[in-house]
C-alpha positions in Angstrom: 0.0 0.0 0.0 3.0 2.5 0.7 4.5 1.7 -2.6 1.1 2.6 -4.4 0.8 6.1 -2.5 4.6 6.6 -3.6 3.4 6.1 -7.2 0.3 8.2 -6.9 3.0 10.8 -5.5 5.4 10.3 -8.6 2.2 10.3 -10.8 1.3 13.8 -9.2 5.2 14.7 -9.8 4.7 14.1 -13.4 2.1 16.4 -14.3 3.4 19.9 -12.3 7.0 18.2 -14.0 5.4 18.9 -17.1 3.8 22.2 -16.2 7.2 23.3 -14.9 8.4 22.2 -18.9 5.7 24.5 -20.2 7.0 27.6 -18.7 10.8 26.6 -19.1 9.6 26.1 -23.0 9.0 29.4 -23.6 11.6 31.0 -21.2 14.1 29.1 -24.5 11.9 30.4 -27.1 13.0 33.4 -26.1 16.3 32.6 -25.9 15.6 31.5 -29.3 14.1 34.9 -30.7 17.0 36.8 -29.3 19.3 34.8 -30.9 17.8 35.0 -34.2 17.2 38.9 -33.8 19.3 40.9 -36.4 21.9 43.3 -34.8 21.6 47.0 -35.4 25.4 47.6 -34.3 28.0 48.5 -36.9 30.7 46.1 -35.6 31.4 42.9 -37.6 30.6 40.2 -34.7 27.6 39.4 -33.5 26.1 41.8 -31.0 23.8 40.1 -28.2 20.4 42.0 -27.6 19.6 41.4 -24.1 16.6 39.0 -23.0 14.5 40.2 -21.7 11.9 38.7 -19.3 7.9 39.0 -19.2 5.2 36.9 -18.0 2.6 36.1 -20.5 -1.0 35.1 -19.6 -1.9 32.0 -20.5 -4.7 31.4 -23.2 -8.3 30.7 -22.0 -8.6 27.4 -22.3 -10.8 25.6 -24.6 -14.7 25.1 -23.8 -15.3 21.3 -24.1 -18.1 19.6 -26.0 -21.0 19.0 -24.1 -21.9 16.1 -25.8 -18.4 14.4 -25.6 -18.6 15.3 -21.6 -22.1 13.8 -21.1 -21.3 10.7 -23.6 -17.9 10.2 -21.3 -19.6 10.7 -17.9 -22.5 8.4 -19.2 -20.2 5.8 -20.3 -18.0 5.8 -16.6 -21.4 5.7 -14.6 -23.0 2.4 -16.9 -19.9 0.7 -16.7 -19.6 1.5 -12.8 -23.4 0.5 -12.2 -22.9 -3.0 -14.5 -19.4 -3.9 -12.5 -20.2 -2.6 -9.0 -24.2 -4.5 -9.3 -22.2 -7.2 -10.6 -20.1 -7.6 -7.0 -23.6 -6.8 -4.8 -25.4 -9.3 -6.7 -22.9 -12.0 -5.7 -23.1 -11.1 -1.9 -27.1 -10.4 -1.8 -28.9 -12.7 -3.7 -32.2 -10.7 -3.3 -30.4 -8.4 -5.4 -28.8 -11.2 -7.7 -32.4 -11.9 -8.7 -33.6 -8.4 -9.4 -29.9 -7.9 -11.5 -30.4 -10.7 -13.5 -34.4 -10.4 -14.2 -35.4 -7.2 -14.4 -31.9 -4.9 -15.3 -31.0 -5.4 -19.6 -27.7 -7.1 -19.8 -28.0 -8.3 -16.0 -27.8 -11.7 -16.7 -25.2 -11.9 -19.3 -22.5 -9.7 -16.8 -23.2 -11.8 -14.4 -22.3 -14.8 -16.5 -19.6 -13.3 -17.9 -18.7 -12.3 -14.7 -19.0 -16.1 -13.2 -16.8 -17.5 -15.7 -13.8 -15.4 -15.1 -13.8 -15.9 -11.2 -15.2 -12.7 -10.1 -17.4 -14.1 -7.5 -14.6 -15.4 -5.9 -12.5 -11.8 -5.5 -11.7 -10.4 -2.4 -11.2 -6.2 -1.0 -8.1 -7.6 -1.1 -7.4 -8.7 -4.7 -9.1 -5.7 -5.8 -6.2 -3.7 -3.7 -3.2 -5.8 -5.1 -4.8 -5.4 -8.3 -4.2 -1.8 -8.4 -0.9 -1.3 -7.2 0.1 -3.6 -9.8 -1.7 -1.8 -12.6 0.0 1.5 -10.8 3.3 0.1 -10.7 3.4 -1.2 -14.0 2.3 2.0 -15.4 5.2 4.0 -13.6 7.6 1.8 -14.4 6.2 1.5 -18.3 6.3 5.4 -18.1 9.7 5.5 -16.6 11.3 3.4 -18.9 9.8 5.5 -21.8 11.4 8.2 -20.4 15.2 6.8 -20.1 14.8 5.8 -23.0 14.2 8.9 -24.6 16.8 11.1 -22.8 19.4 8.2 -23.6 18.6 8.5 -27.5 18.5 12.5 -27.0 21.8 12.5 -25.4 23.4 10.1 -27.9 21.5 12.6 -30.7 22.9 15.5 -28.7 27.1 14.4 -28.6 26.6 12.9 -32.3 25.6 16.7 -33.4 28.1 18.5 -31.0 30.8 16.2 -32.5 29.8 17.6 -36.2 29.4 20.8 -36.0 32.4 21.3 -33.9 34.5 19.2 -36.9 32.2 21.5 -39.5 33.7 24.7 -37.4 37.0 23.7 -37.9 37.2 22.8 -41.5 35.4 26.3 -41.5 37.9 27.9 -40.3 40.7 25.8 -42.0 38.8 27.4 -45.1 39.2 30.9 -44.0 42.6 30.7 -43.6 43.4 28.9 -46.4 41.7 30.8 -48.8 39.6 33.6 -48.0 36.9 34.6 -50.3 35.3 38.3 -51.0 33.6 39.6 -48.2 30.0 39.8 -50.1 30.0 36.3 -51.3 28.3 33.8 -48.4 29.6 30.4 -48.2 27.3 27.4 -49.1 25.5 26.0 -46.4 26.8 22.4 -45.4 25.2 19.4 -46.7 22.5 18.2 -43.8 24.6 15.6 -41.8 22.5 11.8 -41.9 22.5 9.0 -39.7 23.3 5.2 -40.4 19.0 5.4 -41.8 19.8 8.4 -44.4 17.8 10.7 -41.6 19.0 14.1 -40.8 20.6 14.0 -36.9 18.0 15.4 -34.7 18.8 17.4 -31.3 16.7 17.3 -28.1 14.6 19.8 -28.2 14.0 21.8 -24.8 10.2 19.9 -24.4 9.4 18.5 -20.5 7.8 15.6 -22.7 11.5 15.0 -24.5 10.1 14.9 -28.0 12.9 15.0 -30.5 12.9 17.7 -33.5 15.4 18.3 -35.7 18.1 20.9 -35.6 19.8 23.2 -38.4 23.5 24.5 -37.3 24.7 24.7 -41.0 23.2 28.9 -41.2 25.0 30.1 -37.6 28.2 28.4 -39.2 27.4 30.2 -42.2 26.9 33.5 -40.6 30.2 32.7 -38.3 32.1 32.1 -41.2 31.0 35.0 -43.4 31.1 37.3 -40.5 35.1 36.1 -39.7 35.7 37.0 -43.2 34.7 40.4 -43.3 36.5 40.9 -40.0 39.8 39.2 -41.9 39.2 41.1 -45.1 38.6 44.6 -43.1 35.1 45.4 -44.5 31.7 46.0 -43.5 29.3 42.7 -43.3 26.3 43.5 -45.6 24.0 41.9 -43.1 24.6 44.7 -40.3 23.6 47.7 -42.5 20.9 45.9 -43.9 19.8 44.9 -40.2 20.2 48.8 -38.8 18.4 50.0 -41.6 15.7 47.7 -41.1 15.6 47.9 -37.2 15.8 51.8 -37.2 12.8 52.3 -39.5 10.9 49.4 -37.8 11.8 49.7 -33.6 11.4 53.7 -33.7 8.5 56.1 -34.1 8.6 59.6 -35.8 10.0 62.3 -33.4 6.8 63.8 -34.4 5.0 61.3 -32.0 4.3 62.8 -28.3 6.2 61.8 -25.0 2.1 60.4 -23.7 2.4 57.7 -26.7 5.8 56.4 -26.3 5.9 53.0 -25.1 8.9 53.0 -22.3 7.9 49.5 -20.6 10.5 47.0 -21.4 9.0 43.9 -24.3 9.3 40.9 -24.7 11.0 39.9 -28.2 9.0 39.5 -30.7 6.0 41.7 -29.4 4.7 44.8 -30.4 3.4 47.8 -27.9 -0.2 48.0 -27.4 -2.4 49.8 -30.1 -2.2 53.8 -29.9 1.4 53.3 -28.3 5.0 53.2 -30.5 9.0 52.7 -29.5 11.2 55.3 -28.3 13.1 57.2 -30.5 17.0 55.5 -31.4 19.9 57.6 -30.0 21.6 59.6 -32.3 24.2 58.2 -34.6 27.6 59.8 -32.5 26.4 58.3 -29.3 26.0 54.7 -31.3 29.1 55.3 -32.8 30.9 56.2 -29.2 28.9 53.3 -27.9 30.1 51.1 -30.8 33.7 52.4 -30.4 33.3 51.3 -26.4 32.4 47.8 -27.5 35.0 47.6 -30.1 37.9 48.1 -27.2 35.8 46.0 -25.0 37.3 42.4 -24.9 35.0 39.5 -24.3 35.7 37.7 -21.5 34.7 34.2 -20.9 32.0 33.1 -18.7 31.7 30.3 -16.5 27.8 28.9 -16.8 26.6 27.2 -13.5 25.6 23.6 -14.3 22.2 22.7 -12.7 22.3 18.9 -13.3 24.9 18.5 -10.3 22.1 20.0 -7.9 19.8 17.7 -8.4 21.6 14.7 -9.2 20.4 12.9 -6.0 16.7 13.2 -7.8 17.8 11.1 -10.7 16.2 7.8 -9.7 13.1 9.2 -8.0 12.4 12.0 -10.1 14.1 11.1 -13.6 11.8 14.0 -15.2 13.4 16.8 -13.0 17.2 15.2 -13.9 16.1 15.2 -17.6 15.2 19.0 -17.1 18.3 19.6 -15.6 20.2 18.1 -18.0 18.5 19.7 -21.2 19.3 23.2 -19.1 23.2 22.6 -19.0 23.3 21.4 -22.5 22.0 25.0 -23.6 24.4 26.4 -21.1 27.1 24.5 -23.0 25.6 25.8 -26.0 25.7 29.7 -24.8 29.0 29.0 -23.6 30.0 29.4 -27.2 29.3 32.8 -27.1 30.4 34.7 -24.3 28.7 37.9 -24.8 25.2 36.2 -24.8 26.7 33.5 -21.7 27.1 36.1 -19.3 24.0 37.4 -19.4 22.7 33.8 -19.0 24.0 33.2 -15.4 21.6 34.7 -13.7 18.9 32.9 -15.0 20.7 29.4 -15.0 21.0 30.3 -11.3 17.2 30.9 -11.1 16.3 27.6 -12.8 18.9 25.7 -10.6 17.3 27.7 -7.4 13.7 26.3 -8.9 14.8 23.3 -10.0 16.1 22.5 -6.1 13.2 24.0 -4.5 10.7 22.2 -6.8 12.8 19.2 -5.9 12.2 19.9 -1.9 8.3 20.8 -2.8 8.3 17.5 -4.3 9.7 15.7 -1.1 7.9 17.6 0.9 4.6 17.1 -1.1 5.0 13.2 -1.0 5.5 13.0 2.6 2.2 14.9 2.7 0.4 12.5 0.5 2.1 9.4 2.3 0.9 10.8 5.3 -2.7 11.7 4.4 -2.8 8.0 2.6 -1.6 6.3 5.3 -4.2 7.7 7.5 -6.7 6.9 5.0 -6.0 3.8 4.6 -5.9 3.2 8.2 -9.9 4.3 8.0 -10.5 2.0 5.5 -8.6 -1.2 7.2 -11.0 -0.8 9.7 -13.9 -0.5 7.2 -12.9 -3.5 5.5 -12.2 -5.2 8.6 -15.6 -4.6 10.1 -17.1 -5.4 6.3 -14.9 -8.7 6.8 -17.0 -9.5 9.8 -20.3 -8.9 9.0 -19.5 -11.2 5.8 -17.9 -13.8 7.8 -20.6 -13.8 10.0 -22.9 -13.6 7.1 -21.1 -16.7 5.6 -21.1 -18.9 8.7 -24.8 -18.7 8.8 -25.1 -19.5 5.3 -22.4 -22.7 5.3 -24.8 -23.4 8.5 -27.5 -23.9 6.3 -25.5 -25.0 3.3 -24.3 -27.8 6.6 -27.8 -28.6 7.1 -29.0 -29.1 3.1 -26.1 -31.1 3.3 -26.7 -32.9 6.3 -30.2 -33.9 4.1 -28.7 -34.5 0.5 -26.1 -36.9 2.7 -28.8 -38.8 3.8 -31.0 -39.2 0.9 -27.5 -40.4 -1.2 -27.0 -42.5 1.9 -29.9 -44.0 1.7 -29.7 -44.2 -2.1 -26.1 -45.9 -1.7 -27.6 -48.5 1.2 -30.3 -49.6 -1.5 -28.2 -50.0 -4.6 -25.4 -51.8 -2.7 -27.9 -54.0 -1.1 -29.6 -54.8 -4.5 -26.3 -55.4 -5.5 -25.4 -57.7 -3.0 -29.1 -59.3 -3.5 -27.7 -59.7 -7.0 -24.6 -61.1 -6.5 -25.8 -63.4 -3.8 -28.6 -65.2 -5.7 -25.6 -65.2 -8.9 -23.5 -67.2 -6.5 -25.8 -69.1 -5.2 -26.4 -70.6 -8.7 -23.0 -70.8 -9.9 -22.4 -72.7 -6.2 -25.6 -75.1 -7.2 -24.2 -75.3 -10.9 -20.8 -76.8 -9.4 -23.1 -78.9 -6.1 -24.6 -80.4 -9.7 -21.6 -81.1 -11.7 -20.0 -82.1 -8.4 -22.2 -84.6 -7.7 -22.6 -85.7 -11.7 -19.0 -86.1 -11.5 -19.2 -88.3 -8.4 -22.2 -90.7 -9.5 -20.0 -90.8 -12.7 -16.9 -91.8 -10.6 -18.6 -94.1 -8.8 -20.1 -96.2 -11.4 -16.5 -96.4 -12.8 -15.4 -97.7 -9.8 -18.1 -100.4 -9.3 -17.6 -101.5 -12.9 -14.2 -101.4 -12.1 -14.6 -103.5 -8.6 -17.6 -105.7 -10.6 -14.9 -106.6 -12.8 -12.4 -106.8 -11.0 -14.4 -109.7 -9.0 -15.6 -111.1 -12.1 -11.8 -111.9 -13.1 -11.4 -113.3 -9.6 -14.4 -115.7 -9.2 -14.4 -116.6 -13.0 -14.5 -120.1 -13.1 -16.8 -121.7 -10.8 -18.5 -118.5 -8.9 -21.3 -117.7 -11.8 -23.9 -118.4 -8.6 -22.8 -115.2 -8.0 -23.3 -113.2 -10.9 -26.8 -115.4 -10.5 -27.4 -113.7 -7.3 -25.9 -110.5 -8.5 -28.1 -110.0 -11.3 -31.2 -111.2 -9.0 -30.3 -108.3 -7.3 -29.8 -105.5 -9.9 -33.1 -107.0 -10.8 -34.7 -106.0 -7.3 -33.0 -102.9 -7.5 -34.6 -101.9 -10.6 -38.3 -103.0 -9.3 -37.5 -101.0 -6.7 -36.0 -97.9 -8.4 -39.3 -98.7 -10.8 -41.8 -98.8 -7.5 -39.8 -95.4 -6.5 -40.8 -93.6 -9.5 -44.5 -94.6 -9.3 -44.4 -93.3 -6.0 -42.9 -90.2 -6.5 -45.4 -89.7 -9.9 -48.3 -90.4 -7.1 -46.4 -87.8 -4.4 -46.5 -85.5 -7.4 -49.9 -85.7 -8.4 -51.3 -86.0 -5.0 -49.4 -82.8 -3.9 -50.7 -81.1 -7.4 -54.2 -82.3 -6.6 -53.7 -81.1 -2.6 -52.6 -77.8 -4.2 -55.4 -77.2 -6.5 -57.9 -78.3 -3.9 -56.5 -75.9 -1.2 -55.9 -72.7 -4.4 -59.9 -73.1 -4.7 -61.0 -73.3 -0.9 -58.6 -70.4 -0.1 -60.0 -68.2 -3.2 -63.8 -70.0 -3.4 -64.2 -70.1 0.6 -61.6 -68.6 2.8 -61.6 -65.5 0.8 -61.8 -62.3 2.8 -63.6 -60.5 -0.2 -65.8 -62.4 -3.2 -63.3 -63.7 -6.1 -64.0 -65.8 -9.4 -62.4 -69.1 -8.9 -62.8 -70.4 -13.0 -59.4 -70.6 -13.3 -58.5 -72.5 -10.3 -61.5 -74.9 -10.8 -60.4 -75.7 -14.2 -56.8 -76.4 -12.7 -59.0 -78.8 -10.6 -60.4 -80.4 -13.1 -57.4 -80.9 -15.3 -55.5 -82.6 -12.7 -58.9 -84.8 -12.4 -59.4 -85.6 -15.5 -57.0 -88.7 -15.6 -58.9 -90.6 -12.3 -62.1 -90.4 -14.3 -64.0 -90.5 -11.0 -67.8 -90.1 -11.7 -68.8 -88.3 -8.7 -65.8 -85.9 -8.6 -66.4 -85.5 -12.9 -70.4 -84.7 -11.7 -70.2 -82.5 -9.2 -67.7 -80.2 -10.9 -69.7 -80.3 -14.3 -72.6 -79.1 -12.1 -70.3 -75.6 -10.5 -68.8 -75.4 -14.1 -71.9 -74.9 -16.0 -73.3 -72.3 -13.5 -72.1 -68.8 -13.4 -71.0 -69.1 -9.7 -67.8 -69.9 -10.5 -67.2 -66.2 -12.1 -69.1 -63.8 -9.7 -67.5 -66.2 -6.9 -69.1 -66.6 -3.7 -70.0 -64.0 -0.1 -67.0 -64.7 2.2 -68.9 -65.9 5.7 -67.8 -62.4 7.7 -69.6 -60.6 4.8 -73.1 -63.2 5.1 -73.7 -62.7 8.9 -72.5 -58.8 9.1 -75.5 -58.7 6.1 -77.5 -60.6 7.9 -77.2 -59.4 11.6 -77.2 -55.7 10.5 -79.5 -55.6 7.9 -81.8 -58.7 7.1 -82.3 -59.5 10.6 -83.5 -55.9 11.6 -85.8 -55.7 8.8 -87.8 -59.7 8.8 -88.2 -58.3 12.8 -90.6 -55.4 11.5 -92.8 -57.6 9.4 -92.9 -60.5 11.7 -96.4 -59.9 12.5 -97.7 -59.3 8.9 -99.8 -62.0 7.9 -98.7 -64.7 4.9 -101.2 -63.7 2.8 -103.6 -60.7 2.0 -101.7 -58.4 4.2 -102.1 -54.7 3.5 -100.3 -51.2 4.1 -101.6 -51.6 8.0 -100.4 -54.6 8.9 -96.8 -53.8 7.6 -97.2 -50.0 9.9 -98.6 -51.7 12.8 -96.0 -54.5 12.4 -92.9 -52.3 12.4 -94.2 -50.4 14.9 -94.6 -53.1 17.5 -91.5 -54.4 16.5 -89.6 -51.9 18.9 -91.5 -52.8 21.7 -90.4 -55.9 21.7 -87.3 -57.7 23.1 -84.8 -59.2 20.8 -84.0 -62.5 21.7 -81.2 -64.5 21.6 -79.7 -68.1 21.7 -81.6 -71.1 20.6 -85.0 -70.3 21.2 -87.9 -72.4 21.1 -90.8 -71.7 18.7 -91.7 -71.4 15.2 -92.3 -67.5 15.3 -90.4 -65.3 12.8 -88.4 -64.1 16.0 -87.6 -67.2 17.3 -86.4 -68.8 13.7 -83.9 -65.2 13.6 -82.5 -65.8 17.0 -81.4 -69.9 16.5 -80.3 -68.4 12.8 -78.0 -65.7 14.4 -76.8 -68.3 17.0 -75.6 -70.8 13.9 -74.4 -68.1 12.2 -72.2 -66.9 15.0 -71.3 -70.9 15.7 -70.0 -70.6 11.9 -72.7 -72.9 10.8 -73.9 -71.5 7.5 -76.1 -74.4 6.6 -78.3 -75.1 9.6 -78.7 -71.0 9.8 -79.7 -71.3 6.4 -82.1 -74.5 7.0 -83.8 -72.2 9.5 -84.6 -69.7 7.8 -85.5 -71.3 5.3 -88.6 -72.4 6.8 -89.9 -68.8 7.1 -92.9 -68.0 4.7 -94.5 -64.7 3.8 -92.7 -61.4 3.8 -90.2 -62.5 5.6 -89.2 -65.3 3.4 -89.0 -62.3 0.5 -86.7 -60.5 2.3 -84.4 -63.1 3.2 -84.4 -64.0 -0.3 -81.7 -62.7 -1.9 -79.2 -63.6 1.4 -80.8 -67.3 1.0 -79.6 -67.5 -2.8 -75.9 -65.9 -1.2 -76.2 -68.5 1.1 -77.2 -71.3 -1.1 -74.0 -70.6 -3.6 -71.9 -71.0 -1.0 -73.3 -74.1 0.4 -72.7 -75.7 -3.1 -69.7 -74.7 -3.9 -68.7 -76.1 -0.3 -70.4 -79.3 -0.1 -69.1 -79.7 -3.9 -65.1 -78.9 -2.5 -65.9 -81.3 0.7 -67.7 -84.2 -1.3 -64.6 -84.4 -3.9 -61.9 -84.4 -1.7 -62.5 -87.8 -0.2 -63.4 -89.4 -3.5 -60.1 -88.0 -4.7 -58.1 -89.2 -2.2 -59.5 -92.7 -2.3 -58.9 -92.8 -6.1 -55.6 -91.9 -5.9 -54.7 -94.6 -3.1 
């Protein structure tokens, strides 16, 4: 975290760096101007105007576009809504629902967002992040500009190198051969690099953009000028320039003291509108003055050098150190001109007194940030932390629940597993099982085989050793085979008799159980023609007779009342209603008798047991007492001795009745017969 406030710092650095260039850009394009500016002195060297200083206001800067400001501020707040939703979503999933359903794009971001991880960053990774993206950025930037100040310095020594070998064979040329003081040499050819470029020279940018430089017209002026001076004649150039400077600087001495202009200029400005120059001195004081600077002798100046002062700010601050460095190479430039050096000093002292202050502002400025951000970040520790918290806390309750689903899920896959490894085992099990009775089989194949080799063998063996006199033996030997065989025959019809007796006993007990001991009415067709099949080989008359008689009634498919089902019928329903008509008459008994019957009838006492008396009442009390004894028949042979309305309403229990009677005495009257047959 302290190394990304020190690059916010540097960052910061940078841009009041390249403010600082701004202004030191046009402090040299002045420079510039007054090097360029044509002399107005009659001497044959080059006469240095003084530089002169001004502040200029800066231009108002430039209205931005509405639209391009609402476009970019629309653009930043979307993409923060989209990313920042994105992160919520993940944590809340109230909001993860509302995101994905109802925002456009919701659902896509937050798949996109799934499937590069970023439900799984952290406060954390968001901070590491950032320092990284900081610090490669610095360090991109910082590289950049090494890398630039090494080409410009490598630029810079190439072009010194040149134009000090095109001075020399300049002046080599003069004093070889000097040529008419009106003629101007040739300018040099342009010198190229290795890539047929001209050689460029760091230009005095904070940015350290490279531009190309021209020294071929100062040699030429140089050189023309050290030839008039050699030849004793005028240069051209300087009238020209004082003719043109005196009729251009300075007003008519017509104009009035009010409008003269006395404030010093900048080069290359005019005075303000309504305002002109002062008048030139008159021509004896320029030529005393000019005599003065003839006997003057130029004396060389030592320029301070700025880089030194700051070279402890080359690794932290490799913008200053550039600055510096472009400042001493145009001191080593003015220092080939003396005149123009010495009035340089002062402000190369100024710029190193800025440079070393900025330098201290700088320090000073980054302890202030490092301060302010460690504090900050301080606060926000303990934001995050107590953030950290409530999410922990917010995660243990939901891996408490996730604990409990998957407490459940366990569980039911538990259960799951038990089943399909017990099938499994079923499985396996009953395939063993048969593979185990496949081998018991061939086992036991194998032994009956090896054992009738062996007798053979031993029958053999003793046939060899009684031969000759024992054939009583093979007599009684084959006597015996012979009563095995009757016996092994006997066996078999034994076992065929077991089998068909169990069949029969089977059958027999399939149609009791479904006919009789039925819980709920069943057709029994199927099992009585089972019955019969297995039958149908004894040929027994009575057996064949009474099942013809249940198979060509429809009994055998509606089936028979199970016995619970014929007394509950009869003791809560049949037996309640004969009661109310017991004393209705046989015959010709009207609507009365039936009203007066049923009301009497709950007067009276029910009775119970075997009662004596041929009454309606007493006939329903012996039935119910059979019927609870679990004898169907003689409840049904009392009753049926009722007559009248009584007898119609136990009509259809009767015929229930009466079906299963048959069907029973039928079952009961076979089974004997079939026994005897079969023994």
């Amino acid at each position: 975290m302290k190394f990304c406030s020190t690059s916010l710092i540097r960052l910061r650095d940078v841009k009041q760096a390249h403010l600082l260039g701004r202004r030191v850009r046009s402090m040299y394009r002045v420079l510039h101007v007054s090097r360029q500016a044509t002399s107005s002195s009659g001497r044959n060297a080059v006469r240095v105007v003084r530089r002169r200083l001004a502040t200029e206001t800066a231009p108002a800067p430039k209205q931005k576009s509405v639209v391009r400001r609402v476009f970019l501020a629309t653009t930043a707040l979307t993409g923060t809504f989209y990313v920042g939703s994105t992160f919520v979503a993940f944590n809340n999933q109230t909001y993860y629902d509302i995101f994905s359903e109802h925002v456009p794009l919701g659902q896509p971001m937050l798949e996109y967002a799934e499937t590069h991880g970023w439900d799984n960053l952290t406060v954390d990774d968001v901070i590491e992040f950032s320092t990284e993206t900081f610090v490669t950025t610095y360090s991109f930037i910082s590289s950049m500009v090494k890398k630039v100040t090494g080409e410009a310095e490598e630029v810079k020594s190439e072009v010194e190198k040149r134009a000090q070998g095109a001075k020399a064979a300049a002046t080599k040329a003069i004093q070889g051969a000097p040529k008419p003081a009106g003629k101007a040499v040739p300018p040099p050819a342009p010198v190229r690099t290795e890539g047929s470029k001209p050689i460029t020279q760091p230009s005095v940018r904070a940015e350290a953009s490279i531009s190309p430089i021209k020294v071929s017209p100062d040699l030429e002026e140089l050189v023309a000028r050290a030839e008039a001076a050699i030849a004793g004649k005028p240069y051209p150039d300087d009238a020209k320039a004082q003719t043109i400077a005196t009729s251009q600087e300075f007003p008519d001495s017509s104009i009035s003291d009010s409008q003269i202009y006395t404030a010093p200029l900048p080069l290359g400005f005019e005075p303000p509108p309504g305002f002109s120059r002062p008048q030139p001195p008159k021509k004896a004081e320029l030529k005393s003055a000019e005599g003065t600077e003839k006997t003057e002798e130029i004396k060389p100046v030592t320029l301070p050098l700025v880089a030194p002062a700051v070279s402890s700010l080359t690794e932290s601050e490799p913008i200053i150190s550039h600055l510096a460095s472009t400042i001493d190479n145009l001191a080593s430039y003015l220092a080939t001109n003396p005149a123009a050096a010495s009035k340089a000093t002062d402000a190369l002292e100024t710029a190193k007194k800025d440079l070393t202050s900025l330098a201290d502002r700088f320090e000073k400025v980054r302890e202030d940030e490092r301060v302010a951000l460690e504090a900050k970040l301080d606060e926000q520790t303990r934001e995050y932390s107590i953030k950290l918290l409530e999410l922990e806390m917010e995660a243990q309750d939901k891996l408490e629940g996730q604990q409990e689903d998957f407490k459940k899920v366990f569980g039911e896959e538990r259960a799951k597993i038990i089943q399909a490894y017990r099938e499994k085992l079923e499985n396996e099990l009953k395939t063993q099982t048969e593979l185990i009775n496949e081998r018991l089989k061939e086992e036991v194949i194998a032994q009956g085989i090896e054992l009738q080799r062996r007798w053979i063998r031993e029958i053999k063996v003793r046939v060899e050793q009684e031969r000759g006199g024992r054939l009583a033996k093979l007599d009684e030997l084959s006597a015996g085979l012979k009563r095995l065989e009757r016996i092994a025959l006997d066996n078999a019809n034994y076992l065929d008799d077991n089998i068909r007796i169990h069949a029969l006993w089977s059958a027999l007990r399939a149609l009791n159980s479904v006919a009789i001991s039925s819980p709920v009415r069943k057709s029994f067709r199927e099992e009585l023609r089972v019955l019969r099949h297995i039958t149908a080989a004894r040929e027994d008359p009575v057996v064949t007779a009474t099942l013809d008689s249940l198979e060509q009634t429809d009994v055998p498919d509606i089936g028979v009342e199970p016995f619970a089902d014929l007394s509950t019928w009869f003791t809560n329903e049949v037996s309640p209603k004969v009661s109310e008509v017991a004393l209705v008459p046989d015959e010709n008994a009207g609507v009365l008798s039936y009203l007066a019957s049923r009301a009497l009838s709950g007067l009276r006492f029910k009775r119970h047991g075997l009662v004596a008396g041929e009454d309606v009442l007493s006939v329903l009390a012996r039935a119910e007492y059979y019927l609870n004894e679990k004898d169907l028949d003689s409840a049904a042979r009392e009753l049926n001795q009722l007559k009248g309305p009584a007898k119609a309403l136990l009509h259809d229990w009767l015929e229930a009745a009466r079906r299963r009677l048959e069907v029973q005495q039928a079952l009961e009257a076979s089974v004997p017969c079939l026994l005897i047959t079969l023994y």
